[in-house]
N, C-alpha and C positions, 0 to 999 in steps of 0.2 A: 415562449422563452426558450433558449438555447441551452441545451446538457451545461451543466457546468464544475468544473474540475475546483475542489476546495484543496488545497495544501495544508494541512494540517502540522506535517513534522516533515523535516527536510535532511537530516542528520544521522551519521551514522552512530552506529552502536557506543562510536567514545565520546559524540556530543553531547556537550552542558552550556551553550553559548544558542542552542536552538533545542526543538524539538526530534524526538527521531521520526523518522521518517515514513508516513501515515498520510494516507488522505480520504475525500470522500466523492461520489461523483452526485450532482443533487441534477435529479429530473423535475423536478418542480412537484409533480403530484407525491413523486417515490426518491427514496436518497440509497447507495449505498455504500458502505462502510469499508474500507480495508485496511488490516491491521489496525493494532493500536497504541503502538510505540512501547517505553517499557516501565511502564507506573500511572499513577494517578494527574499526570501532566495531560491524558487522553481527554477529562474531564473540563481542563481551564482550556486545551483546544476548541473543545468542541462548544464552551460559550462565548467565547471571544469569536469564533466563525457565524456565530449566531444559529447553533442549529441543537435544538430542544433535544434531551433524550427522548423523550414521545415520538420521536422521526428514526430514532435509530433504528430499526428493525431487520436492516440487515448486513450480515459482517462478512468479511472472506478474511481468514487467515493465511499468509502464504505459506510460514513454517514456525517453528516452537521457537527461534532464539528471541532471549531475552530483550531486546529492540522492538521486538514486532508482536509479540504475544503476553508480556504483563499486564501492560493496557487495558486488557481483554478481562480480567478478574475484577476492576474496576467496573467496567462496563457493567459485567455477570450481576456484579454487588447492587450498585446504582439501580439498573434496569430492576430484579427483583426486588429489591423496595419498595420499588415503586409499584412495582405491580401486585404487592402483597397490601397496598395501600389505597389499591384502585385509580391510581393516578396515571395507568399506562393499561392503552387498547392493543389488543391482540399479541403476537407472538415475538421470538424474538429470537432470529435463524443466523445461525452461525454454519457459516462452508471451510470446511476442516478436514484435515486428512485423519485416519484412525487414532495417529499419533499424537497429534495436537487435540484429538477431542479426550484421550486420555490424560493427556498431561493439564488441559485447563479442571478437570473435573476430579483431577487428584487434587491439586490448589483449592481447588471451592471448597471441597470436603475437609482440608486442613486450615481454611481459611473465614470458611463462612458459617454464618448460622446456618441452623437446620432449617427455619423457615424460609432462607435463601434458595440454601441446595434443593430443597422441595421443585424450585418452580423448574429444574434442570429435566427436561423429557416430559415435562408438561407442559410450560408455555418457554421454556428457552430448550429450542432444537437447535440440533446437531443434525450437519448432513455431510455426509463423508461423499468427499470428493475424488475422483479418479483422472488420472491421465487420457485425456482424449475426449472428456466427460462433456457435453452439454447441458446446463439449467438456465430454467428460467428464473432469475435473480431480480427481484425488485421490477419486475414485470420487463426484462429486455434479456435476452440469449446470453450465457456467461460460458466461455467454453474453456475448458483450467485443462495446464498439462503440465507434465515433471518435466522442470525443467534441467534437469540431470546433474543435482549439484554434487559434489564430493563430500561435502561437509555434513547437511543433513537435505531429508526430503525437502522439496521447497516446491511451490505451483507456483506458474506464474498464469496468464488469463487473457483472454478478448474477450470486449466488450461490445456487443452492441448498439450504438449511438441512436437516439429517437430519429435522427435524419437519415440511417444507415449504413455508417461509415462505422468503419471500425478500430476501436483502441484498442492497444495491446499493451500490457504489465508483463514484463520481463522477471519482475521479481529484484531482487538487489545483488544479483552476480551477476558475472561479465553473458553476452549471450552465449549461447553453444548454439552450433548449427542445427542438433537436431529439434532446435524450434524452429526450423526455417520457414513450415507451412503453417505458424500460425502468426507469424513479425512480418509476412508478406501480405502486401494489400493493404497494411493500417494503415489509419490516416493520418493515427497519433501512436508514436511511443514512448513506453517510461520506462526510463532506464537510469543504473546506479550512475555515477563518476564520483566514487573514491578522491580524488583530488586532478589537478590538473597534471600535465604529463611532464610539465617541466619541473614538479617537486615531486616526480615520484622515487626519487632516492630519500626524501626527508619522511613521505606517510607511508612509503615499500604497499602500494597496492597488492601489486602481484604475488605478496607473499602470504596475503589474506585471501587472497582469489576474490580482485574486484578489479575493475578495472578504470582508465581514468576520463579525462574531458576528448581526448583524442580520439582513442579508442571508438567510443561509444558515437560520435559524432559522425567517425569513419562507416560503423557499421551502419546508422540511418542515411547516410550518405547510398553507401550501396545496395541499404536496400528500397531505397529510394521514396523514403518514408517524408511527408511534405511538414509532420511539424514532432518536435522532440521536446520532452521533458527531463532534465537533470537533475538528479537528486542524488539523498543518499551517500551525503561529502559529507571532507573532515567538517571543522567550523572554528580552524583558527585565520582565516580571511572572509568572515563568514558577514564582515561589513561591507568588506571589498570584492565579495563573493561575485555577485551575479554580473560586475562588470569586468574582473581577472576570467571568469570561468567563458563569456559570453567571447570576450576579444581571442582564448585559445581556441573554443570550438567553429569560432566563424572561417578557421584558417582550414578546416576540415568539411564544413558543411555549411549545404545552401540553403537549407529549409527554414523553416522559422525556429529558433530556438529562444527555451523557454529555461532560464535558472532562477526557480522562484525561490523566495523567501517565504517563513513560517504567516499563514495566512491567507499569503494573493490567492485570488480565486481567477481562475482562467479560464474564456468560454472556448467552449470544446464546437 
């Protein structure tokens, strides 16, 4: 069976029309997790994708905003219950910068029982991630690096592929060139589009530091990257999404281009 790419949330931080924007990659033996949008919406993704918390075992957060790391205290709550219950085998590995393992463990402690917070450095790890870093994630090479946002720290990552190839996670800001040596050679990348470029006086990307369908097209364009993934949009064309987003970006790029909706699963 082929890697295959679940989309779990697709939407930026002011989506209520979709999920934000979360996904998972399932290797059939091993799954794993990144981010988890911003609430307990992580939970009704993740059984409508069909995939058991008993599979969760391993997460990557990219950064602490509110979008991408709520999720995450859900997850914390769910999983140690479960494992306080005996209904969850082994551990349960969270890749996090210092800050975000601080900040999810300040939430636990203000948030959870004490038989929760127990299972935190016993059976739910923390592993503090670095720029330039390589781990073995869910049994395949994961190499994270800061992606040098303005706003806050944020990773973004290559993957691995059981076949070889490799994807790369930009994170959800526009790229910056000093990822250049790790967006080279993928076979797949995931990157934001804020909205398309002809409404960007109506959602003002560039004033949040995001950027749009053009953009992002241009850049897998030259970096000559054969298949792109879009995410990470507003979601008030979010019916007409993926055929408005699909007809801007193809006037930009020849690869294969992917605007999924909350759910499609895409084999990598």
């Amino acid at each position: 069976m082929k890697d295959r790419l679940i989309v779990l949330g697709t939407g930026n931080a002011n989506a209520t029309r979709c999920y934000h924007t979360c996904f998972a990659v399932d290797f059939g033996f091993d799954l794993l997790l990144c981010d988890a949008g911003g609430g307990s919406g992580i939970l009704r993704q993740l059984e409508d994708a069909s995939i058991g918390l008993e599979r969760v075992h391993h997460l990557i957060v990219t950064h602490a905003h509110t979008d991408h790391v709520m999720g995450v205290i859900w997850l914390i709550r769910m999983i140690a219950a479960r494992m306080n219950a005996g209904k969850y085998e082994g551990c349960f590995h969270i890749y996090a910068s210092s800050a975000v393992r601080e900040g999810l463990c300040q939430m636990a402690r203000f948030m959870l029982q004490p038989k929760m917070i127990a299972q935190i450095d016993s059976r739910i790890l923390f592993h503090q991630i670095a720029d330039g870093q390589t781990r073995t994630v869910a049994q395949h090479a994961v190499t994270f690096f800061d992606i040098g946002s303005t706003k806050m720290q944020q990773y973004g990552f290559t993957l691995a592929l059981s076949d070889g190839r490799k994807l790369c996670c930009l994170g959800d800001e526009p790229y910056n060139p000093i990822c250049h040596a790790y967006a080279q050679n993928a076979s797949w990348l995931l990157s934001e589009a804020f909205c398309r470029y002809c409404d960007r006086d109506v959602f003002k990307p560039y004033e949040k530091h995001h950027s749009t369908v053009k953009e992002a097209c241009e850049l897998a364009q030259q970096l000559g990257v054969p298949q792109l993934v879009l995410w990470h949009t507003e979601d008030r064309h979010i019916k007409e999404r993926k055929q408005l987003y699909t007809q801007e970006g193809s006037a930009y790029y020849t690869g294969r281009l992917f605007v999924p909706d909350d759910l499609d699963v895409i084999e990598l």
